[in-house]
N, C-alpha and C positions, 0 to 999 in steps of 0.2 A: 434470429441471429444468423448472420450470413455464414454458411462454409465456404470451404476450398475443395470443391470437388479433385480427386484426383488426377482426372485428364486434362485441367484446364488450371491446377496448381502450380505448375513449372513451364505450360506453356506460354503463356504469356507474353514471356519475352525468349523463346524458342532461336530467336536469331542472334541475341546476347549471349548465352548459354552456346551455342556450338563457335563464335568468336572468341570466349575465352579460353574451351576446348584446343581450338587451334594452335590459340599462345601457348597453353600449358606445354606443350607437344615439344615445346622449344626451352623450355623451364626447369627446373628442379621439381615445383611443386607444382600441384592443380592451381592451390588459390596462394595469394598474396594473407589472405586474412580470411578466418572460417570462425563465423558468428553462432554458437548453439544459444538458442534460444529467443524469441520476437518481440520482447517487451521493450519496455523504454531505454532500456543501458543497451539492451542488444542492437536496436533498431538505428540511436547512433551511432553507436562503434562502428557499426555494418557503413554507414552514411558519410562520415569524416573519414575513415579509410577510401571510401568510391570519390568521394574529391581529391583526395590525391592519389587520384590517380593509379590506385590499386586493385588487382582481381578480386572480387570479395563476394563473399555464400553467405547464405542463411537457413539454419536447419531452423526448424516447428515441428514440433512431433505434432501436438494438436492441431483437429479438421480447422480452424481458426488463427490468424496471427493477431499478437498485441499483448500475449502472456497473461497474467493473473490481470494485471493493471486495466486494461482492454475489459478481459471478459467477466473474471470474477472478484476483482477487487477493487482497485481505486475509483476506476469510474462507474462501475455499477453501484458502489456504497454514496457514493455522492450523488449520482443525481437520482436513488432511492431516497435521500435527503432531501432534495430538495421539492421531490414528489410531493413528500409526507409535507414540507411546509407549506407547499403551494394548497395540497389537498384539503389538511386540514387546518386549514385558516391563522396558525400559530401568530405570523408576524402582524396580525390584526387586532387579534385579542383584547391587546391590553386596550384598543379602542373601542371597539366592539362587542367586547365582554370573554367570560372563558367558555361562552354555550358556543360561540362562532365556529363557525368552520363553511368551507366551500362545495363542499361533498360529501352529505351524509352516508352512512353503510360504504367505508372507503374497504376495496379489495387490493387482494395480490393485483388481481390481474390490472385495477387503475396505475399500480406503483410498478406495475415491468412494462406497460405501453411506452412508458418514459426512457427504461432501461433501456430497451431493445433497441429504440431507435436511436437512440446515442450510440448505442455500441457496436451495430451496423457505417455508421457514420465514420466513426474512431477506427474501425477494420480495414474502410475503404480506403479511407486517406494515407493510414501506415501502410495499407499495398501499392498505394501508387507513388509514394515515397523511396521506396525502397527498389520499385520499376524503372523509373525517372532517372533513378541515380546508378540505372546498371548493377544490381545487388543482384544476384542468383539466387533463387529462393526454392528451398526445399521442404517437403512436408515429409518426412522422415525423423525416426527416432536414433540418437548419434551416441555412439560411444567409444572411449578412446582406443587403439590400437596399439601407440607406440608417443612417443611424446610430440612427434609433426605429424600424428595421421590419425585417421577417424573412423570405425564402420558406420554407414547407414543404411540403417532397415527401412527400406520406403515402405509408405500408407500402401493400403491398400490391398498388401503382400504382392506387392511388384518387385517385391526381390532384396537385394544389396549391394552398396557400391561403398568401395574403399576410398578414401580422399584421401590428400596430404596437402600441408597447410604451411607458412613459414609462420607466423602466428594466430594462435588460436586464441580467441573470448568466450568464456563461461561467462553465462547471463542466464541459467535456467532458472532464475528465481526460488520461490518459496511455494510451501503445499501448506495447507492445515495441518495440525498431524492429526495421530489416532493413536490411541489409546486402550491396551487390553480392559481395563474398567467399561468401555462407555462401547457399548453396540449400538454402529449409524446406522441407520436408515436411511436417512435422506429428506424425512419427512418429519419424523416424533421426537427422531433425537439427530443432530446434524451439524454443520460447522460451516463456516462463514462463505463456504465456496461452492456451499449449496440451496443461497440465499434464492437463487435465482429460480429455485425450483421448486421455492416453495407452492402448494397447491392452495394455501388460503392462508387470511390473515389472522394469527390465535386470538383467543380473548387475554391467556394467561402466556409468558413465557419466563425462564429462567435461562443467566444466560452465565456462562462458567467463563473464569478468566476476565480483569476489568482491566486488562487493558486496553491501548486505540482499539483498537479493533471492537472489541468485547465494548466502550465505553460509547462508542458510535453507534452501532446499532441501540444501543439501552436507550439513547434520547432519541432516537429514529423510534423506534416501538411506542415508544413511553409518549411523546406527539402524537402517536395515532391513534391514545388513549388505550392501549394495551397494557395490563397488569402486571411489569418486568419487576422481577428477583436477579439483581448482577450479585456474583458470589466471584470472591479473590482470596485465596489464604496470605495476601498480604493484608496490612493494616491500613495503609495509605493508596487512595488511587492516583496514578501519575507520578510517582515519586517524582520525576526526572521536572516536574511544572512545579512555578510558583507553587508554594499550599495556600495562600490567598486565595488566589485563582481558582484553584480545584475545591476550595470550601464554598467559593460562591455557584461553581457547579452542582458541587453535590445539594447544598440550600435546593437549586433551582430543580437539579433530580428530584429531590422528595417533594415538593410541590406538585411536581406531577404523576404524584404515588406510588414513586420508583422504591424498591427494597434495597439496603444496600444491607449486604451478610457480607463484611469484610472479619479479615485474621481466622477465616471457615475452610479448611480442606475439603476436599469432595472426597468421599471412599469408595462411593458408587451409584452407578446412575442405571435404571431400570424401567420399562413399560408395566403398564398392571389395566387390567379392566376396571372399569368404574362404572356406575349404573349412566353415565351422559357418555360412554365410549371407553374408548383408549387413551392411557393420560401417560404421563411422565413423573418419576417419585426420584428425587436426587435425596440419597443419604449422607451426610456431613458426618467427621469424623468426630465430631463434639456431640452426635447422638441428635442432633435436629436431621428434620423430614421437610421437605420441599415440593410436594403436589402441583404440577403443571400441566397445561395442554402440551407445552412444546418446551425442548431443552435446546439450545447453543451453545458449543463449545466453542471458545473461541481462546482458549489457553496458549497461544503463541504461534510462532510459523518453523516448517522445516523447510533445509534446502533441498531443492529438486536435484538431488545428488549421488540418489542412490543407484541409478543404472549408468553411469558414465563411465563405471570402472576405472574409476582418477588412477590407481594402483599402475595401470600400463603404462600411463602419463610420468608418474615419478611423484605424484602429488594427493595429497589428501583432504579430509573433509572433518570438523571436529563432530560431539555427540550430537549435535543440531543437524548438520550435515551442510554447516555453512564451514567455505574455502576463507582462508587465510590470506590476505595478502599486502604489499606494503603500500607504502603513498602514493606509488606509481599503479597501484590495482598489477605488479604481477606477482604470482605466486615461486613457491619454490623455485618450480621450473621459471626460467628466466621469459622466455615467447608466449608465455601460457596465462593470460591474464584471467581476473576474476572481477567483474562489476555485476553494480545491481543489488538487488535484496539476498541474494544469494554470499555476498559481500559481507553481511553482518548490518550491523546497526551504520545511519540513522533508517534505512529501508524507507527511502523518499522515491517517487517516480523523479521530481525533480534531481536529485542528488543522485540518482540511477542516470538520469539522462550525461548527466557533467561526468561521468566516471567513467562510462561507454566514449564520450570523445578522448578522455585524457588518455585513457589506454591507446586506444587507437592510434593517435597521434603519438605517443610516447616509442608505440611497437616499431616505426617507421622513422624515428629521430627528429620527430616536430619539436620545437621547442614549445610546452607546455606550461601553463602554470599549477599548484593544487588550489583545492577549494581554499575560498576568504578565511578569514579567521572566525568571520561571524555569517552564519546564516539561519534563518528563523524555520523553524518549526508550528508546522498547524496543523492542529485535534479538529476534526470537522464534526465534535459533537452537538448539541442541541442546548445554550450558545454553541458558537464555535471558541475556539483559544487558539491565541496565538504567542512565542515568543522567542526574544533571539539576545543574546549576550547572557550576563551571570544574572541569578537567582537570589533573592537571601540568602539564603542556605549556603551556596558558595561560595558568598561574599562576606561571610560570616566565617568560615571553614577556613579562608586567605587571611584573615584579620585585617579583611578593609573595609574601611570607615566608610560608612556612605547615609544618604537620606532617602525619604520614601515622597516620590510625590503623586497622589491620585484625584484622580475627575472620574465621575457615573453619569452614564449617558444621559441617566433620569434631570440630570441637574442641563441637559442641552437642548434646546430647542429640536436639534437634527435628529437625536434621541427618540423624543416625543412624535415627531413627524416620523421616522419611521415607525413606532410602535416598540423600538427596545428598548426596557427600562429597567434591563440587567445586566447591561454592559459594564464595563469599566476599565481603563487603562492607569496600569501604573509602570511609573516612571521609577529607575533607580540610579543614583547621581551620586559622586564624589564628593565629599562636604569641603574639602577647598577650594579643589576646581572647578566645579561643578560637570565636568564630564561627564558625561553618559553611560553609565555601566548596565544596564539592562532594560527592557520595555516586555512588561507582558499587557497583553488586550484578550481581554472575553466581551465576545457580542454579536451582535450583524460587521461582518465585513472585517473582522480582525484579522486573519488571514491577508489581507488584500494591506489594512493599515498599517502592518506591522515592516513593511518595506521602508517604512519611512524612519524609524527607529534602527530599520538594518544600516540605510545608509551614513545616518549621524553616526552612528559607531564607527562604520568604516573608517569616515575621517576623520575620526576622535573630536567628533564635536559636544558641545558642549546644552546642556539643557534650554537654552536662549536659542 
């Protein structure tokens, strides 16, 4: 994984940086727009602000830019997916048999060659994005001073520099949390942001929390033929998806001799010797025992929030430590916007992306629009799901009348020829008009198909 050495982190563009210095000098503020945080909402905000034409920073506390998304989230879970597919022969099987696979004795170390070099890639390109477009970038840790100004602790303990800003973007994203119950390691017992460091692949895992997170790795493990226990003190996984959908996942989890311990609290989670090593014993409050090589927490996300001292800003953070704010992304404070995961729910990189420009644009009097009415959602589990408009459930909740229409890939030739024959799309229509009120897909490429269902909704089209 590539760093940002300190002496070659802000030089870079050394002749950008003492040109805005100049302007400031003649200014109110340093910056027109001061970006905490490098991920996807940050990295445009930072971008759509420097096209028009404005002075714009960018702090990173971390030796790294790209925020969780980059390093240890979105893109490292996905193309660890797609490792595990390629590795172990999944999308063949159904031709080839279920003994198939492309790489017997698959390691950590096959599935982070793939990481790395993505993630090195996705580094590069957001620093010369961000260079290109005259952004001043700082590796420094920011916290507020007053409601237009900032301290930064530079890396390296190179000291401290106060800034002022006439609008400010939170974008520091999300952390795992932790838990007084569960002692991390890193290694035996850990959380999803420490995938990357794992030192081998278990035989056994148990993995706490089913939600995306938690329900993405289980079919990433569960692929690589590894023994997974997902445990959720809920009853249902996914609530928010089709239960269709999520029934033909779970079907296809137990196939691949996934545990599910759903409506189970965890009380506690502990290491013990066993005569083949060091293992993991999760205690459930219903009095079951859970013996694993390795535990995953993966029970939700916090906002990266707790050292910003929002309090000097005028602005807070709820028990999550995710910011508040309205359809324009600003908070209380009126200059002091909030995007990204840090933002709350849906926590999409895409949806992070659209919410870093609208602020930005908004902060400066661009005429802006808000998101569509409809925009789709995609679980990168093992199928994947995809979905975008109402559910049963909701459409059942509104008392509107509507019909189910479905096809399985198995019944398609293109199906067949790829090798998935667990797919399925279903259609949900108005019974007069036949309108379009919802599309969910599980399968290869659902993700990708389910654009096509976004756009008929947009324009209220019809099943035909």
């Amino acid at each position: 994984m590539q760093s940002l050495d300190t002496g070659s982190f802000e030089t870079a563009t050394s002749e950008i940086y003492s040109a805005a210095a100049r302007r400031s000098e003649t200014q109110s503020y340093d910056y027109d727009l001061f970006v905490i945080g490098s991920g996807p909402a940050g990295q445009r905000a930072a971008i759509q602000a420097a096209k028009l034409g404005k002075r714009v920073a960018v702090t990173e506390m971390k030796s790294v830019i790209g925020g969780a998304c980059i390093n240890t989230g979105t893109i490292p879970s996905k193309t660890l997916r797609e490792a595990a597919l390629h590795l172990s022969g999944y999308r063949e099987r159904s031709v080839y048999g279920a003994n198939y696979s492309v790489k017997r004795g698959i390691t950590m170390g096959d599935l982070l060659y793939r990481a790395e070099k993505v993630i090195r890639n996705e580094i590069d390109v957001t620093q010369h994005q961000l260079q290109r477009n005259h952004v001043e970038l700082f590796n420094a840790h920011a916290s507020f001073s007053g409601p237009h100004t900032l301290s930064l602790d530079l890396s390296g303990n190179r000291g401290r520099r106060e800034i002022s800003a006439e609008a400010i973007v939170v974008s520091v994203g999300t952390q795992a949390p932790w838990t007084d119950t569960v002692e991390f390691d890193g290694q035996m017992i850990f959380n999803s942001d420490d995938i990357l460091g794992l030192e081998k692949l278990p035989a056994t895992i148990a993995i706490i929390g089913a939600g995306v997170i938690g329900c993405e790795y289980a079919s990433i493990f569960a692929t690589l033929g590894v023994r997974v226990t997902l445990i959720d003190k809920r009853n249902r996984l996914l609530p928010f998806i089709d239960y269709e959908l999520v029934d033909t996942l779970v079907h296809h989890m137990r196939q691949n001799r996934l545990t599910l311990r759903l409506g189970e609290a965890v009380a506690s989670v502990e290491t013990y010797q066993h005569r083949t090593g060091e293992r993991v014993r999760i205690n459930l409050e219903s009095g079951k025992r859970i013996n694993t090589e390795k535990a995953l927490y993966a029970a939700g996300r916090m906002g990266n929030t707790e050292q910003l001292n929002l309090a000097a800003a005028g602005i807070g953070a709820d028990e999550r430590g995710m910011i508040e704010s309205n359809e324009d992304y600003q908070t209380k404070v009126p200059h002091i916007y909030a995007v990204g995961d840090v933002a709350g729910f849906p926590s999409l990189a895409s949806t992070g992306m659209e919410q870093g420009r609208h602020a930005a644009a908004h902060a400066f009097g661009e005429a802006v629009k808000s998101f569509p009415k409809y925009f789709p959602y995609g679980i990168y589990t093992i199928p994947e799901i995809s979905v975008v408009g109402k559910n049963e459930i909701k459409l059942t909740e509104s008392g509107t009348p509507y019909e189910v229409g479905k096809a399985t890939y198995c019944e398609i030739a293109r199906g067949q020829i790829m090798g998935d024959l667990t797919g399925m799309l279903k259609l949900l229509f108005d019974i007069e008009s036949h309108k379009l009120l919802g599309v969910g897909i599980l399968g290869e490429g659902a993700s990708e198909l389910v654009h096509i269902g976004q756009t008929v909704l947009s324009f209220g089209g019809t099943i035909e």
